[in-house]
C-alpha positions, 0 to 999 in steps of 0.5 A: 431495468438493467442497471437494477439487473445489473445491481444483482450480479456479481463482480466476476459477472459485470466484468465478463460483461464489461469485456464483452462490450456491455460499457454500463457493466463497468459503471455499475462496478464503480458505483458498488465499489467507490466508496470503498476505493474512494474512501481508502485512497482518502484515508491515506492521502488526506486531500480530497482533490488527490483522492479524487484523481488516484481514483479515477487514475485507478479506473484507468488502469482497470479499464486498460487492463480489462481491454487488454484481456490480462485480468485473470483475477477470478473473482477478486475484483475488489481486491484487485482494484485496491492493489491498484489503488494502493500502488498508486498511492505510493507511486504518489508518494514517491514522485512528491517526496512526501514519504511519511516518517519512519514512526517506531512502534512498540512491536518493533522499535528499530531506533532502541539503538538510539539516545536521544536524551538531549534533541540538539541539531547534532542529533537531529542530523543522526537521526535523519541519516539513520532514516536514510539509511534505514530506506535504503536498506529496506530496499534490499528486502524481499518485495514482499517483505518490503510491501507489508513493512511500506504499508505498515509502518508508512501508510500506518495500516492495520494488519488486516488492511494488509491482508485484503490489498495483499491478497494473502491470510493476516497470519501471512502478512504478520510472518512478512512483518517479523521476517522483514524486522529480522533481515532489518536487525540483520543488516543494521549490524552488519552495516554497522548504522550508528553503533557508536551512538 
């Protein structure tokens, strides 16, 4: 009878819950909200098995949060979660050297100033500096464009995806795109990267 209780209240509701000591609030978050979470970790991960720890790493965090009575994030329980998930994911990322390539897009291709009419190993090697120092230099972006340009052009997400993990408008984050693509050019100029090829 309360786990159907349970199933008709809201997210903000099972949390109060949760805090105040009701531990079958916490399981019912987790089953609304699995496949959801479970489902956006996989789609960037690509294995189950790593899936599977990341989740139950994200609930780990959201329970040591929750205990430490530092959520404040009124009602946005979901979206919380998924930020958590999201930097878990690129903590993963991190730690095994498997960052994804940079892939260019139509909308901003950053290697427009590279020919490559003729892939030799001489090129190959230009190219990976370039990827190297192109990371580097994203570095140096402001954390919020450097967010919106990891999980766009890294992850391949989709703007609105952008904007839910984000919290903000997709206005918002398309804005954060195009002014981290301007500081990009920026310093690729003034850093002068391969302007001789």
């Amino acid at each position: 009878m309360q786990s159907f209780y349970l199933n008709q209240q809201t997210d903000a509701y099972l949390v109060s819950e949760y805090i105040s000591g009701n531990e079958k609030s916490l399981e019912t978050l987790i089953y609304k909200h699995k496949s959801k979470i479970y489902n956006f970790i996989f789609s960037k991960i690509l294995d189950r098995d790593i899936a599977e720890d990341i989740f139950q790493e994200t609930f780990i965090k959201v329970i040591k949060t929750l205990k430490n009575g530092v959520y404040n994030e009124e009602g946005k329980f979901l979206s919380w979660v998924m930020r958590i998930s999201h930097n878990l994911i690129i903590d993963y990322f991190r730690k095994s050297n498997r960052m994804p390539k940079f892939e260019a897009s139509d909308d901003y291709d950053v290697f427009q100033f590279i020919t490559d009419n003729s892939p030799n190993v001489e090129n190959n090697l230009i190219k990976d500096q370039v990827v190297n120092d192109l990371q580097n230099l994203i570095t140096e972006l402001p954390e919020d464009q450097k967010e919106v340009l990891n999980m766009r052009l890294y992850r391949d997400m989709s703007f609105k995806e952008i904007a839910e993990i984000t919290g903000v408008s997709i206005n918002t984050a398309l804005g954060r795109m195009r002014y981290a693509i301007i500081n990009l050019r920026k310093m690729i100029e003034e850093n002068q990267i391969l302007l001789t090829y």
